[in-house]
DRENDO-1510 file (C-alpha; in Angstrom, 1 decimal, always signed):
<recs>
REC; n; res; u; v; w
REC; 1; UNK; +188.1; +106.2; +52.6 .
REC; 2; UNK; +184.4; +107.3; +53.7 .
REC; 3; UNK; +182.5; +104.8; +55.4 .
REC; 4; UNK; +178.9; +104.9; +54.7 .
REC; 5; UNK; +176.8; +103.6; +57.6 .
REC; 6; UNK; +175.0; +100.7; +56.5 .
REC; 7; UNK; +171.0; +100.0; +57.1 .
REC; 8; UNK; +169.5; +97.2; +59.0 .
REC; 9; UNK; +168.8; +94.9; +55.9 .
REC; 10; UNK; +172.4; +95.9; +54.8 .
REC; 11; UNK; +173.6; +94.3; +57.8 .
REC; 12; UNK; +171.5; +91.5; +58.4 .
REC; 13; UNK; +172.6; +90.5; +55.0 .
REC; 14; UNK; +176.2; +91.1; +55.0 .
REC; 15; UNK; +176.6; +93.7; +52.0 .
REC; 16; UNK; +178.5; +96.2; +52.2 .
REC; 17; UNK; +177.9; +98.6; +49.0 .
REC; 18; UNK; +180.7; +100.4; +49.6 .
REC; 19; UNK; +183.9; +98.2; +49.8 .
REC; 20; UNK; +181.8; +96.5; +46.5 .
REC; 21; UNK; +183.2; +96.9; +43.4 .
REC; 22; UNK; +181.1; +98.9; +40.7 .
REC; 23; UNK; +179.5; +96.7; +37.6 .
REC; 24; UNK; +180.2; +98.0; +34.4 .
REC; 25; UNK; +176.8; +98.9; +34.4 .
REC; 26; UNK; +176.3; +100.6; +37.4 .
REC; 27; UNK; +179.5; +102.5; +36.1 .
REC; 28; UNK; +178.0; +103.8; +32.8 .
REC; 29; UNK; +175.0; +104.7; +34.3 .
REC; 30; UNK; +177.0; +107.0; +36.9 .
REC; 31; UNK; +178.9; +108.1; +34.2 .
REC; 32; UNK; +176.4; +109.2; +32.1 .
REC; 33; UNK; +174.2; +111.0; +35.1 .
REC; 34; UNK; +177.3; +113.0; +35.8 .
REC; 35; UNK; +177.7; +114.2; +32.3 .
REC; 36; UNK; +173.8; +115.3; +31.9 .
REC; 37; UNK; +174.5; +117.1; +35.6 .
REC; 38; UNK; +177.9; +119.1; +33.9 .
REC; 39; UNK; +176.4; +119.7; +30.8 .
REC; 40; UNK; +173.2; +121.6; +32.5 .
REC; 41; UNK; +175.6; +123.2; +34.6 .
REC; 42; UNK; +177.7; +124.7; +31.8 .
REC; 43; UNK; +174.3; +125.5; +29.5 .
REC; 44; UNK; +173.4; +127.5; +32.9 .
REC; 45; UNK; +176.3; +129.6; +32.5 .
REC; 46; UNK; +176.4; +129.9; +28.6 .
REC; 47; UNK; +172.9; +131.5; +29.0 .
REC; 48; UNK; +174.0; +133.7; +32.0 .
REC; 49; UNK; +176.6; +135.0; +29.3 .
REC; 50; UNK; +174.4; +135.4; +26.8 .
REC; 51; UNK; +172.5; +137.8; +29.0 .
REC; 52; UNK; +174.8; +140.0; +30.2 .
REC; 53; UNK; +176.0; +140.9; +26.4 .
REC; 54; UNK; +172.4; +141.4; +25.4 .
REC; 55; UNK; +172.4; +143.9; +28.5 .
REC; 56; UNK; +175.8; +145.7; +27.1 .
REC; 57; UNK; +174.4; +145.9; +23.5 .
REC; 58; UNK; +170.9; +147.6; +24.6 .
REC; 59; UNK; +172.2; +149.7; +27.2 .
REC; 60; UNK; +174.6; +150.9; +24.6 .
REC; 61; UNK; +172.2; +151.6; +22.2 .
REC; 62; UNK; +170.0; +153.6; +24.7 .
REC; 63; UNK; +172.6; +155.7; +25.9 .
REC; 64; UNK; +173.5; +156.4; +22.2 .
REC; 65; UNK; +169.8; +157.1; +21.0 .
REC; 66; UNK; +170.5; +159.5; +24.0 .
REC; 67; UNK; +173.2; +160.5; +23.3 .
REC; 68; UNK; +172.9; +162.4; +19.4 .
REC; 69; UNK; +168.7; +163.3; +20.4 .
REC; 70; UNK; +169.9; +166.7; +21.8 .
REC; 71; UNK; +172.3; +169.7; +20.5 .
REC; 72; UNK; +175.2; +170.4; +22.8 .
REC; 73; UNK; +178.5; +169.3; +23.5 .
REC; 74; UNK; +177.6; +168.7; +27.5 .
REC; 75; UNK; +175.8; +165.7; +26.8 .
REC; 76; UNK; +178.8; +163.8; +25.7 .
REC; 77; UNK; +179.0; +162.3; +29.5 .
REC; 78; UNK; +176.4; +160.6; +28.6 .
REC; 79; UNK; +179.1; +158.6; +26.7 .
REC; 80; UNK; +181.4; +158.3; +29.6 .
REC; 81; UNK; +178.4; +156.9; +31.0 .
REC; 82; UNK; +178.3; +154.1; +28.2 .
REC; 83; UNK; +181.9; +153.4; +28.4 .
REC; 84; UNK; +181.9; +152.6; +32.2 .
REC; 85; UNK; +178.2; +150.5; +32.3 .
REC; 86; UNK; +179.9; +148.4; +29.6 .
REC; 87; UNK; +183.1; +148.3; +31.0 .
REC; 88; UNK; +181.3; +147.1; +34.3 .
REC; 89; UNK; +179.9; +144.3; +32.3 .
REC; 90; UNK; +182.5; +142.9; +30.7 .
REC; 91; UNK; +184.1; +142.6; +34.0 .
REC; 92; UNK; +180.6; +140.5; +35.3 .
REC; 93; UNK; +180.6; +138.5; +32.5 .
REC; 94; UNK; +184.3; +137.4; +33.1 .
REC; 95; UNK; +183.9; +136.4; +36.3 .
REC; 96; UNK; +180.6; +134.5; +34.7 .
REC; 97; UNK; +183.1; +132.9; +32.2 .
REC; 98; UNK; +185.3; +131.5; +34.5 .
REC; 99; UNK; +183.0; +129.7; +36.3 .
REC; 100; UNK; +181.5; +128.7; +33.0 .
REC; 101; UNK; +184.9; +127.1; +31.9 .
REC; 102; UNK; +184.9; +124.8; +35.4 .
REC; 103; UNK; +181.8; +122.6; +34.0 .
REC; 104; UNK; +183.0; +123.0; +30.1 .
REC; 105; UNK; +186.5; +121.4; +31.3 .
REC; 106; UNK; +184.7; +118.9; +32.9 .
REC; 107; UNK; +182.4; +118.2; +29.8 .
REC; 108; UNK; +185.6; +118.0; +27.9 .
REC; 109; UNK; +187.1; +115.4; +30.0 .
REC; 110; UNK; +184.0; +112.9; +29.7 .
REC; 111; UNK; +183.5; +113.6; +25.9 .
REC; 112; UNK; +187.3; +112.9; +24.9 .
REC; 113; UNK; +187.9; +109.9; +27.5 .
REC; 114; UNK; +184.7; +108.9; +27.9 .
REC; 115; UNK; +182.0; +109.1; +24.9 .
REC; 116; UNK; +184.8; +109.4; +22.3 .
REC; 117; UNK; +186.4; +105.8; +22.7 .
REC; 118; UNK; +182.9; +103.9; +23.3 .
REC; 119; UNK; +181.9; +105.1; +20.2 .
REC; 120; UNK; +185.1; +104.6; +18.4 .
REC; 121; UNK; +184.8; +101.0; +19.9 .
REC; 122; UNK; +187.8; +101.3; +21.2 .
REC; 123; UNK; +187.8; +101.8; +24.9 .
REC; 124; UNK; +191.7; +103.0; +25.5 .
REC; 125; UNK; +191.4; +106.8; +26.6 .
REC; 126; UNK; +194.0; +108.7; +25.3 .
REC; 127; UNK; +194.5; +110.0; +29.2 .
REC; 128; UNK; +194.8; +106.9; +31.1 .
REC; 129; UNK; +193.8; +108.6; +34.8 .
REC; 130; UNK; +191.4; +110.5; +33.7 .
REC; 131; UNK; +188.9; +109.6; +35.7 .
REC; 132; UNK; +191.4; +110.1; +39.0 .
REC; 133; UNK; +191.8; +113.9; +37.5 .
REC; 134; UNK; +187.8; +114.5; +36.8 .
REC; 135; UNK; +187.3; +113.1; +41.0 .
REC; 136; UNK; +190.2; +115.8; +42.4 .
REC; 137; UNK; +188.4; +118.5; +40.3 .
REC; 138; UNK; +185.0; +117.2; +42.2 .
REC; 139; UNK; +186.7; +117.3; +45.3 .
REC; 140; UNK; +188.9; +120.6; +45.3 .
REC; 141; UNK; +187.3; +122.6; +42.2 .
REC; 142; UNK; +189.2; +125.6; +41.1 .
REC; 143; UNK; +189.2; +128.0; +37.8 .
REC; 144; UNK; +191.2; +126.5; +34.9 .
REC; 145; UNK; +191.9; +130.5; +33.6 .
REC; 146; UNK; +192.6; +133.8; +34.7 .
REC; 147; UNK; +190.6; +136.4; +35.6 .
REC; 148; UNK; +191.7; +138.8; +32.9 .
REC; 149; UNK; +192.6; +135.6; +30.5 .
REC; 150; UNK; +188.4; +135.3; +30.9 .
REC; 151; UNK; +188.1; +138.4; +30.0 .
REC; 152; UNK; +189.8; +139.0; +26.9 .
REC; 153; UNK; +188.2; +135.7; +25.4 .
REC; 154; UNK; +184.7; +137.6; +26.2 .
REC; 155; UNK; +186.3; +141.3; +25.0 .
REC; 156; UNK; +187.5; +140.1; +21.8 .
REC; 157; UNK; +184.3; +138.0; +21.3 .
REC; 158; UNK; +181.5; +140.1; +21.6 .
REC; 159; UNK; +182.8; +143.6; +23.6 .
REC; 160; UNK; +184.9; +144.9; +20.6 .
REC; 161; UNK; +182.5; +146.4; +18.9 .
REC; 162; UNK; +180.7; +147.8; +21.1 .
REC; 163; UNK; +183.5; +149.8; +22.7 .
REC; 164; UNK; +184.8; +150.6; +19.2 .
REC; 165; UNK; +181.0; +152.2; +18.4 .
REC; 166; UNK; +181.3; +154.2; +22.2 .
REC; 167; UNK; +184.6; +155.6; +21.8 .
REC; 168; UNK; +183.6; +156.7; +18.4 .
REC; 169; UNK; +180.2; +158.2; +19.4 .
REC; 170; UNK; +181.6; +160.1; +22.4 .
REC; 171; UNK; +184.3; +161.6; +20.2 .
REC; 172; UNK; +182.1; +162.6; +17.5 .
REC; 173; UNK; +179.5; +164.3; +20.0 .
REC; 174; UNK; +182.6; +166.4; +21.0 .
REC; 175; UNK; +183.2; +167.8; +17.3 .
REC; 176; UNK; +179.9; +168.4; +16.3 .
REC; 177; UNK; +178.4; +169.6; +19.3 .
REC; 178; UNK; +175.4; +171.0; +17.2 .
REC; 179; UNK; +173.4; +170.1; +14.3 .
REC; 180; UNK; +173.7; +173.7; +12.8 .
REC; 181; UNK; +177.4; +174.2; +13.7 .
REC; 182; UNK; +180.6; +173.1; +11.4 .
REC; 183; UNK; +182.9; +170.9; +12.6 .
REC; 184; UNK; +185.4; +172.1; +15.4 .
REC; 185; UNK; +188.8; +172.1; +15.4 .
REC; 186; UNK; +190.5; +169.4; +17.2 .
REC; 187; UNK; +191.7; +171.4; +20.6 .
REC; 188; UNK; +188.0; +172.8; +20.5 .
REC; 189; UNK; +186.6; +169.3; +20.6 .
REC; 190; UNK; +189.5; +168.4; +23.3 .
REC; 191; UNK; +188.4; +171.2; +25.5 .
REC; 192; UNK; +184.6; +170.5; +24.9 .
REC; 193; UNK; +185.8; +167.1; +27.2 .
REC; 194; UNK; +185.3; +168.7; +30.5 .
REC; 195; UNK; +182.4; +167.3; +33.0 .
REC; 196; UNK; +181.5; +170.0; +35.4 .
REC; 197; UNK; +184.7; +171.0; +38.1 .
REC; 198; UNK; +186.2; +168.4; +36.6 .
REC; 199; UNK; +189.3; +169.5; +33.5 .
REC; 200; UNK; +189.0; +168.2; +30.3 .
REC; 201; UNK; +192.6; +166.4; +31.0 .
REC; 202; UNK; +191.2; +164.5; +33.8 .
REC; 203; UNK; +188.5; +162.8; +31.3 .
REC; 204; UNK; +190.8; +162.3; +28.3 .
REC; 205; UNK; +193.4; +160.4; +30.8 .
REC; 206; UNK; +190.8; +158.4; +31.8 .
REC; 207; UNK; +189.3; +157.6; +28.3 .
REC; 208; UNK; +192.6; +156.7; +27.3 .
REC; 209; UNK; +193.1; +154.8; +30.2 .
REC; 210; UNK; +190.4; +152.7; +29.4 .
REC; 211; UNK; +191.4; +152.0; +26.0 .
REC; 212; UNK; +195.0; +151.4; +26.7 .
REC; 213; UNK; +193.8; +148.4; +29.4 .
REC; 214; UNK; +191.7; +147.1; +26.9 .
REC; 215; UNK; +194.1; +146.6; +24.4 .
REC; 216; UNK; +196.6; +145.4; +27.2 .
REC; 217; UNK; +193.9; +142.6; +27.9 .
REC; 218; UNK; +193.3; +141.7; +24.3 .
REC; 219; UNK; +197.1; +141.6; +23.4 .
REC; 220; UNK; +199.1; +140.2; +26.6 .
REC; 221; UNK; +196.4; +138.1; +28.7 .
REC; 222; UNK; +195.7; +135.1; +26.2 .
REC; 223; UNK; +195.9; +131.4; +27.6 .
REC; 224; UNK; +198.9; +130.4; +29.7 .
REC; 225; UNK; +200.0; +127.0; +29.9 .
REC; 226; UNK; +199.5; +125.3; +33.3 .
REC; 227; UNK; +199.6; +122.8; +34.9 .
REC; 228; UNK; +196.6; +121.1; +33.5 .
REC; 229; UNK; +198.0; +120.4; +30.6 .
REC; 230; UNK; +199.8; +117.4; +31.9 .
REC; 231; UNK; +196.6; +115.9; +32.3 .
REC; 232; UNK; +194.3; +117.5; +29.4 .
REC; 233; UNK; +194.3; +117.3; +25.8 .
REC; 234; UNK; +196.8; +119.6; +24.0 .
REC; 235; UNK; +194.3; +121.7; +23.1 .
REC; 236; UNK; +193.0; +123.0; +26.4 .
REC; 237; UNK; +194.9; +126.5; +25.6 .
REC; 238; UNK; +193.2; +127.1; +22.5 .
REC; 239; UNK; +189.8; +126.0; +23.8 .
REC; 240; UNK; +189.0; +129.1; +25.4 .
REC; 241; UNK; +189.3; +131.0; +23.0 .
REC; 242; UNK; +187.1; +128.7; +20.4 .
REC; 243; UNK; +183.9; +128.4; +23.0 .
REC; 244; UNK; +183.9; +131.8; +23.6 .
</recs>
């Protein structure tokens, strides 16, 4: 137990604020200061989501304004380039998410065990140590999800369609290289892939690549039951998914 040093008029008249026990007043009012702290906390992070997505959806629409303003087949790099700035943003914005879901949890844990039985006037929490649970995360903070588990909630959310529109866009500048032409055949367009030295199989494999992680993340890397449970509500593996 920390021992707080205690001032001159502390000593002189005996109090010692910290072996005292809390009023039930000086409780709420910590209470509530702690929940306005999380809460601006989390609302930090929502926003910091909010802006990378706005970045993804006007850099892709640059890059495709781009993209179909000129004749030629070359240009379709300027799709690759799409894929990857995207790409590079959905992997910033689940890192952002993570961190996001640390004060959301926290939120959560005050609303359901805190707020949510003083206003049902009935003060039982349904998780009877909360409070012992909200102090550890204080003291030894960590991420409640995954890395790629933060990712998919923010790929299927917002990044689908946007990938969906690139993959389409560089694939279509590949069969109609020109305004004047007619549609290529399919191994033309294949061929039409190639980026300088580099072959035309080197780009499709990556492409491909992409996509097949993608779906791997969407498909295989939803919530995982932990640990956490024990001492959260049963729907903390769902909840990612809904705030997202």
């Amino acid at each position: 137990m920390i021992a707080w040093p205690m001032s001159d008029r502390d000593t002189r008249n005996g109090t010692d604020y910290e072996a005292s026990p809390l009023t039930r007043q000086e409780y709420i009012s910590a209470v509530i200061h702690l929940y306005r702290g999380e809460m601006h906390r989390a609302l930090t992070w929502r926003q910091r989501l909010d802006t990378t997505t706005n970045w993804a959806v006007f850099t892709t629409g640059a890059l495709l304004s781009f993209l179909f303003s000129t004749d030629g087949a070359h240009n379709h790099v300027v799709g690759l380039l799409g894929m990857m700035l995207v790409f590079f943003m959905l992997c910033f914005e689940g890192r952002r998410f993570r961190y996001f879901d640390v004060w959301r949890a926290r939120v959560r844990k005050l609303e359901e065990n805190f707020y949510a039985p003083l206003l049902r006037r009935d003060l039982s929490s349904p998780v009877e140590n909360w409070g012992f649970v909200v102090a550890e995360d204080l003291l030894t903070p960590r991420f409640k999800i995954s890395y790629l588990t933060a990712m998919r909630a923010r790929l299927i959310r917002n990044y689908i369609p946007i990938f969906i529109v690139l993959f389409c866009a560089w694939f279509g500048k590949l069969i109609v290289p020109a305004r004047d032409t007619q549609m290529q055949s399919f191994s033309a367009a294949i061929e039409n892939a190639q980026v300088g030295p580099m072959p035309w199989q080197v780009v499709l494999t990556g492409v491909c690549g992409l996509g097949v992680f993608l779906l791997y993340v969407a498909t295989w890397c939803g919530p995982k039951h932990s640990d956490e449970t024990i001492w959260w509500s049963h729907r903390s593996d769902d909840s990612v998914d809904e705030i997202s």
